[in-house]
C-alpha positions as CSV (number, residue, x, y, z in Angstrom):
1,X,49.9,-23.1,-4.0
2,X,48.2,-21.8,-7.3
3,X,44.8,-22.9,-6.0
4,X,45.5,-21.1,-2.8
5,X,46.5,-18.0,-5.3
6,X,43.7,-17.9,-7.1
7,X,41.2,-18.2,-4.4
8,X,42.9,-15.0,-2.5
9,X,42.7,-12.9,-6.0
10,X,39.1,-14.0,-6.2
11,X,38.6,-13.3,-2.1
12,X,40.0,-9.9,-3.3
13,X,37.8,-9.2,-6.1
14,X,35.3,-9.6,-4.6
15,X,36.5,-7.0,-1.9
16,X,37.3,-4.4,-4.2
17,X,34.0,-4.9,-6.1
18,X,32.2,-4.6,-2.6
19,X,34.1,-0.9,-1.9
20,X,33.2,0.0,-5.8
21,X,29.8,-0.6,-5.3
22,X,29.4,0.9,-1.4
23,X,30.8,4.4,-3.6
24,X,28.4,3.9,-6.1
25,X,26.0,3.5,-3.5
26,X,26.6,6.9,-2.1
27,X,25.5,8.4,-5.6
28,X,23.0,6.1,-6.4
29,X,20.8,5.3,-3.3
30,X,17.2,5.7,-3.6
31,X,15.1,6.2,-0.4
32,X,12.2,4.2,-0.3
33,X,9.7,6.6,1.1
34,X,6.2,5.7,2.4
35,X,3.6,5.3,-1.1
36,X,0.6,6.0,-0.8
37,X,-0.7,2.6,-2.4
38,X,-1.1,0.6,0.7
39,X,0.2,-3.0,1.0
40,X,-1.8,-5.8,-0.6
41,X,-3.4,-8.0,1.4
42,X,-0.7,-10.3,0.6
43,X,1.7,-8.6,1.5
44,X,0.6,-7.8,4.8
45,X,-0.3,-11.7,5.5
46,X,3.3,-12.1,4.5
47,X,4.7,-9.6,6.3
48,X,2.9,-10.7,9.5
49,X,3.7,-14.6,9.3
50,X,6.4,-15.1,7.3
51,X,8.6,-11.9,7.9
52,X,7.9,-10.9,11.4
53,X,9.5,-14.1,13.1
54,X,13.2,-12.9,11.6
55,X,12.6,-9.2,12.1
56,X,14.3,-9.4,15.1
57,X,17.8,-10.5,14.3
58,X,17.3,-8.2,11.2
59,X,16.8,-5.1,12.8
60,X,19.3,-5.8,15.6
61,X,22.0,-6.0,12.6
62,X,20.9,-3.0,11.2
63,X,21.2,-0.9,14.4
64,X,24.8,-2.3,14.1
65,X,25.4,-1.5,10.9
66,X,23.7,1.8,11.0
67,X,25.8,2.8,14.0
68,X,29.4,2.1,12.2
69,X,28.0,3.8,9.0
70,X,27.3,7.1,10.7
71,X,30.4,6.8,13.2
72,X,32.4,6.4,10.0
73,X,30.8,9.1,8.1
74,X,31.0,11.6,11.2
75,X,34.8,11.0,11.1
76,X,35.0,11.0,7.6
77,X,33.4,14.3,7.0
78,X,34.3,16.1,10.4
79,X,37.8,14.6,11.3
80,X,39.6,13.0,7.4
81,X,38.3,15.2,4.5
82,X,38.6,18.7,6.6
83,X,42.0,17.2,7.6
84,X,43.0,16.4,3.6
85,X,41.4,20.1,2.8
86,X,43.8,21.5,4.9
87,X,47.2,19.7,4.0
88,X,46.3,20.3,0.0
89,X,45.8,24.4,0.6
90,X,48.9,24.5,2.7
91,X,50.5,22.8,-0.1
92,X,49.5,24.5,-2.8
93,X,50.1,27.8,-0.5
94,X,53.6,26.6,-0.3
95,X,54.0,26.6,-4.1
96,X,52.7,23.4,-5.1
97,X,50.7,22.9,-7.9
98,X,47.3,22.3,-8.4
99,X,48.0,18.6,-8.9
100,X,47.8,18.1,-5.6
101,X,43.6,18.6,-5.6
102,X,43.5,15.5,-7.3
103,X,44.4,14.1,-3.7
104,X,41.2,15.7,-2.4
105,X,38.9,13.4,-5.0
106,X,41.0,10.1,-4.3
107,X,40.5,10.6,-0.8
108,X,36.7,11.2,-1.2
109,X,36.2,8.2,-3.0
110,X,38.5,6.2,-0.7
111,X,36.5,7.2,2.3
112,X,33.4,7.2,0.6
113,X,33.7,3.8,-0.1
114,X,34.9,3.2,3.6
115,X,32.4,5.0,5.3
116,X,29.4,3.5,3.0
117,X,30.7,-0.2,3.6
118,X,28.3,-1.2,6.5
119,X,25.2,0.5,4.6
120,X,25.8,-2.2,1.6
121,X,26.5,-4.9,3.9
122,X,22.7,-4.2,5.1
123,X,20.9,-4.2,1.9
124,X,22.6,-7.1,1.1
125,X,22.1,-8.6,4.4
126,X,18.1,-7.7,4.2
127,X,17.7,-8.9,0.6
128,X,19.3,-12.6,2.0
129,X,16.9,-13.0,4.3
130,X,13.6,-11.0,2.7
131,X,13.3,-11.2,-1.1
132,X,13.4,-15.3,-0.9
133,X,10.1,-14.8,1.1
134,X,8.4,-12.2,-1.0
135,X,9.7,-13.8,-4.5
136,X,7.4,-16.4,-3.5
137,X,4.1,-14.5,-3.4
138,X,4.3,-14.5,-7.1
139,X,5.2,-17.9,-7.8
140,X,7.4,-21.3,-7.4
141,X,10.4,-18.7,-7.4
142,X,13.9,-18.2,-5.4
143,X,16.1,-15.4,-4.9
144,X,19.7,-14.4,-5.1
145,X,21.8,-11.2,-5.2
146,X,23.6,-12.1,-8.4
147,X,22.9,-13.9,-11.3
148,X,24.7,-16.9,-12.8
149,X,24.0,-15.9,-16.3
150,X,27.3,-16.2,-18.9
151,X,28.4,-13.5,-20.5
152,X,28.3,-15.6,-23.7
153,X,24.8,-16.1,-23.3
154,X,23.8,-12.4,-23.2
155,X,26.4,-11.8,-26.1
156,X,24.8,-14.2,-28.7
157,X,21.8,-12.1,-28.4
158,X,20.4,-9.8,-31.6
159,X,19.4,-7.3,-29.4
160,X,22.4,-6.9,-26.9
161,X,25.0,-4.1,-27.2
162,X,28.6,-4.5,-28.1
163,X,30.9,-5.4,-24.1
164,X,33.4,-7.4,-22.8
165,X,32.4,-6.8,-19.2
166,X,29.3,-7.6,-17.3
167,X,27.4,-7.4,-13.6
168,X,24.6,-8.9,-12.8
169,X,22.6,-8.3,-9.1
170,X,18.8,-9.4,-7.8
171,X,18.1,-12.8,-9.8
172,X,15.0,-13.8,-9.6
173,X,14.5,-17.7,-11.0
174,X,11.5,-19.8,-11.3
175,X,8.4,-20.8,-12.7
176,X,5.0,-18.9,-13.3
177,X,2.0,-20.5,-15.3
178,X,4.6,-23.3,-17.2
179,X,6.6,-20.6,-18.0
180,X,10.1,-20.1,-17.4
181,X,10.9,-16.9,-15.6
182,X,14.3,-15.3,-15.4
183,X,15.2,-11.9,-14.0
184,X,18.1,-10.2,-13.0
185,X,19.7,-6.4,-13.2
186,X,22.3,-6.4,-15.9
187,X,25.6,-3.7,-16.2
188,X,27.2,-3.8,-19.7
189,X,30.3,-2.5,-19.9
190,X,32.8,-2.3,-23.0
191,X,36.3,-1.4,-22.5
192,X,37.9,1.5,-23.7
193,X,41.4,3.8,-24.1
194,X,39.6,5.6,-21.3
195,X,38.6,3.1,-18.8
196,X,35.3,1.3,-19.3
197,X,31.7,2.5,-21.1
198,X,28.3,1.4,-19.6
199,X,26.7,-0.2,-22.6
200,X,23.9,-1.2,-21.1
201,X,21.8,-0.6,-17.5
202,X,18.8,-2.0,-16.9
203,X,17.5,-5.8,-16.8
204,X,16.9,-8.8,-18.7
205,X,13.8,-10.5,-18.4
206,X,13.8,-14.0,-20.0
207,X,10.9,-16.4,-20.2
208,X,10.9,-20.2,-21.6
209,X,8.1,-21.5,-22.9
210,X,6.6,-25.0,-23.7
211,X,6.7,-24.5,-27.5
212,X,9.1,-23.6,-30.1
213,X,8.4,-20.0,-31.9
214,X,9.7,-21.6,-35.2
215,X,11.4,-18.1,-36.3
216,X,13.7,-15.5,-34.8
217,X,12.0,-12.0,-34.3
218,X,13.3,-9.3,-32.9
219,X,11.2,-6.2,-31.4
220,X,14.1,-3.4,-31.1
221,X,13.3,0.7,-30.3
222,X,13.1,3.1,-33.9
223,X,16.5,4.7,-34.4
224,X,16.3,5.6,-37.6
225,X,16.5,3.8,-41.3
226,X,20.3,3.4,-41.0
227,X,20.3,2.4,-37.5
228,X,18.1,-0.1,-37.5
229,X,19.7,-1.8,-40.4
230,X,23.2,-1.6,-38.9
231,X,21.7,-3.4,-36.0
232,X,19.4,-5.8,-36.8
233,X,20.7,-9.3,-36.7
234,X,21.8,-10.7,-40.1
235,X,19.9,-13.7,-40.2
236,X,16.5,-11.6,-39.1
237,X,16.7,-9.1,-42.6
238,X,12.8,-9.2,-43.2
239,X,11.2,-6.1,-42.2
240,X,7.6,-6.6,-40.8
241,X,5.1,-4.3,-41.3
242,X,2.5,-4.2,-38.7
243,X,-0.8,-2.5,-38.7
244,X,-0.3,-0.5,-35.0
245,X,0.6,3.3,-36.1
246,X,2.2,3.4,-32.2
247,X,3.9,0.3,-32.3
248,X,5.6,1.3,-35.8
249,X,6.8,4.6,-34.1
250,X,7.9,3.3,-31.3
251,X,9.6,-0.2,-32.5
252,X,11.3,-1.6,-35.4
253,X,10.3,-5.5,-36.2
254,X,12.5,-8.1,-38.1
255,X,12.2,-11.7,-38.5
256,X,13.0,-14.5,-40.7
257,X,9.6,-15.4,-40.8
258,X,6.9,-12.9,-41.6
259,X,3.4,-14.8,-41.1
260,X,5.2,-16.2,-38.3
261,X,6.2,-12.9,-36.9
262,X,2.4,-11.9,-36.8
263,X,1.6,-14.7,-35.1
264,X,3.4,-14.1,-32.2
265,X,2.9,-9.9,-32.3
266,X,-1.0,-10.1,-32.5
267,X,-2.5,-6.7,-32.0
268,X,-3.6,-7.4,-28.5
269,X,0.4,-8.2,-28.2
270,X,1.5,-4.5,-29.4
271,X,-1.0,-3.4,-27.2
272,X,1.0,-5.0,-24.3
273,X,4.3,-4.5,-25.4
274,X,3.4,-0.7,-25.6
275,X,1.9,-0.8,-21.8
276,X,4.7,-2.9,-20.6
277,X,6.8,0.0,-22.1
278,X,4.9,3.3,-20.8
279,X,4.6,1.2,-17.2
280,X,8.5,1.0,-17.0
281,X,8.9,4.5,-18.3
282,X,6.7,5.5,-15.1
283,X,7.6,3.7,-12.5
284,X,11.5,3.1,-13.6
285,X,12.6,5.8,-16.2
286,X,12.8,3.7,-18.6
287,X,15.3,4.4,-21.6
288,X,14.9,1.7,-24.0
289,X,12.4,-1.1,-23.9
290,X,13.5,-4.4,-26.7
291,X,12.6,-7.8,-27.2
292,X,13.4,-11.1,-29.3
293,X,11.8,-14.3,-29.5
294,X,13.9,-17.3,-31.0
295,X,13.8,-20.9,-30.2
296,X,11.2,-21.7,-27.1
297,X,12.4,-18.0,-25.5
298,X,11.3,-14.5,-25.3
299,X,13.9,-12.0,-24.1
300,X,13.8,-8.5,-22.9
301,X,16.5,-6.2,-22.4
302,X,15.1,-3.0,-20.9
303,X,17.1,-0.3,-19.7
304,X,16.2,2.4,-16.9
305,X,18.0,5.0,-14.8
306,X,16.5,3.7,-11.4
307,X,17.7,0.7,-9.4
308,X,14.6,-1.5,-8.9
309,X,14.5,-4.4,-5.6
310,X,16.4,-2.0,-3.3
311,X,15.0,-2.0,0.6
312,X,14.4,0.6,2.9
313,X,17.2,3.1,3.6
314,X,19.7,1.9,6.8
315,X,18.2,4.4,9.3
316,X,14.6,3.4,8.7
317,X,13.3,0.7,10.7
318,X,13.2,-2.9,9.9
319,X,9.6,-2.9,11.4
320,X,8.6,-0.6,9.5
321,X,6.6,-2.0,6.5
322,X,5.5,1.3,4.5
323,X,8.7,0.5,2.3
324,X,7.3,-2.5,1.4
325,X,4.9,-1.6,-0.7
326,X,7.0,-0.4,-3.3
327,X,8.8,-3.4,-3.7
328,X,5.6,-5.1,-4.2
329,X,4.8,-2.7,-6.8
330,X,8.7,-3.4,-8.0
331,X,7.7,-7.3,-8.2
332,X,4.5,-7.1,-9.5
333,X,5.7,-5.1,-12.7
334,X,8.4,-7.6,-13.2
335,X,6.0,-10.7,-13.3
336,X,3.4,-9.0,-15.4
337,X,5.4,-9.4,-18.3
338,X,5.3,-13.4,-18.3
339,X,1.5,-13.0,-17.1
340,X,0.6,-10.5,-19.5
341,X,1.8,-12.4,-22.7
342,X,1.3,-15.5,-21.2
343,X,-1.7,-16.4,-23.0
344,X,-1.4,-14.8,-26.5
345,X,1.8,-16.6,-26.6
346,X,0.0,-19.8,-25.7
347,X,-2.7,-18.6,-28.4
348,X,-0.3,-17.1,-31.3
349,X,1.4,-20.7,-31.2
350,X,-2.0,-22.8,-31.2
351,X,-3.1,-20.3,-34.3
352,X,0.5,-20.7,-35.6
353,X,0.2,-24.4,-35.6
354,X,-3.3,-25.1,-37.3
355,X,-2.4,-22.6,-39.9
356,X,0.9,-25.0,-40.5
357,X,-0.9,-27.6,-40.2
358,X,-3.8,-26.9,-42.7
359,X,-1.1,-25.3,-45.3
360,X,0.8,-28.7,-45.4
């Protein structure tokens, strides 16, 4: 009986969560317009052989899904909410208070929610069964719509925020040049006397090399003397001064290891940190852009206003590739941070380990 309990509070859960997020969607939705960078070569070999076949099934369920979304919102917004409008005003006409308005916003975000239901079930049903094949142009690399990553493992981190509550969506897992690659979008949430605080919006970006970095260093945005030392992670107290006037305005470095620290953040490093940075400030309104490297890992926690991996919009066609494109664009920033520090990683720890070795 308790199993069966438990698996109907999960069941419902995750049915709240799914009308949460179809609101959110309503305020967050980005339409992917046409770009006018044109599909790779790739991507259009791709497209053709590998996404074609299924686009039939796909667009048949998003006919049906766009068909219930805009017969719910035509009787949501013609039929329910001019219905609600009335009965509060006759209400409040009546002598009621103005308490009674607070029944026009539960309303709107109960029907919002409704009415925006079948839109989410189509992103999600597209990203099930299109991401998998374009994860793959970049690399031995597979797809889901949320990530299995513990909470525990992103609290242990010097560079996360303070939160108790967390939501993950589009992991990306794999490999890329014998490099770990881990991606997913990350919500941070800390709870409060008024409801929960978004800590944190953006994504983590984890890669796993095939070496050991021998120190903990942490690459974390400039917010000022104090800041930065309430911050920094207790074990990481040595400040390192670099020689990069624009990486020392834009970044504060610590590490327990200061020639080790330099190995890894070469000045061809900065320099990629830095385009890394101005590239997600572009092309995802990028807020904060950090880093740490301990163990055999280097982990980014970058935060943005946008809402990266999404498909097309539910009315566009499923045929229609000019969407596409800015996914690609989407994917191919995400990779280039494992392939842009890929080999000055490689080389920092081949440096790293003569100079040990010669010092011994």
């Amino acid at each position: 009986m308790s199993s069966d309990k438990h698996e109907f509070a999960d069941f419902l859960s995750k049915e709240i969560k799914g009308y949460i997020d179809a609101l959110s969607l309503r305020f967050r939705r980005h339409k992917k317009n046409a770009t006018d960078v044109p599909a790779s070569d790739t991507l259009k070999n791709t497209f053709e052989h590998e996404i074609k076949p299924k686009l039939d099934l796909i667009e048949q369920q998003r006919d049906s899904f766009n068909s219930e979304f805009e017969k719910r919102n035509r009787l949501l917004n013609f039929k329910v909410f001019p219905a609600v409008v009335i009965i509060v005003l006759l209400v409040v006409a009546l002598g009621g208070d103005g308490s009674f308005f607070s029944t026009l916003i539960f309303a709107f975000c109960i029907g919002t929610s409704w009415a925006y239901k079948p839109a989410l079930d189509y992103i999600h049903f597209y990203k099930r069964n299109v991401m998998p094949i374009l994860v793959k142009m970049y690399g031995e690399f597979s797809y889901s719509l949320t990530s299995e990553i513990k909470k525990d493992e992103i609290k242990k981190l010097a560079i996360s925020p303070s939160f108790d509550h967390i939501e993950t969506e589009d992991s990306i897992v794999g490999e890329l040049d014998n490099i770990g690659f881990q991606f997913c979008e990350l919500k941070l949430e800390r709870s409060g006397n008024n409801g929960r605080h978004t800590m944190f919006k953006g994504c983590m970006v984890k890669l796993t090399m095939p070496f050991d970095f021998n120190s903990h260093t942490i690459v974390q945005q400039d917010r000022g003397k104090v800041a930065n030392w309430l911050t920094k992670d207790p074990k990481a107290t040595q400040k390192v001064e670099l020689e990069n006037n624009y990486f020392e305005q834009a970044f504060e470095v610590f590490s327990t290891d200061q020639v080790l620290a330099r190995y890894i953040l070469t000045p061809v490093m900065m320099e990629q940190i830095l385009a890394l940075y101005t590239m997600f400030m572009h092309k995802a309104d990028a807020q904060s852009f950090e880093c740490e490297f301990i163990d055999n890992t280097a982990i980014f926690l970058i935060s943005y206003k946008a809402n990266l991996i999404e498909p097309a919009w539910i009315s566009q066609s499923a045929y229609d590739i000019d969407a596409l494109p800015l996914i690609e664009q989407e994917l191919e920033l995400l990779t280039s941070i494992s392939k842009q520090l890929n080999l000055d990683l490689m080389a920092a720890r081949k440096v790293s380990s003569a100079q040990l070795a010669a010092n011994q």
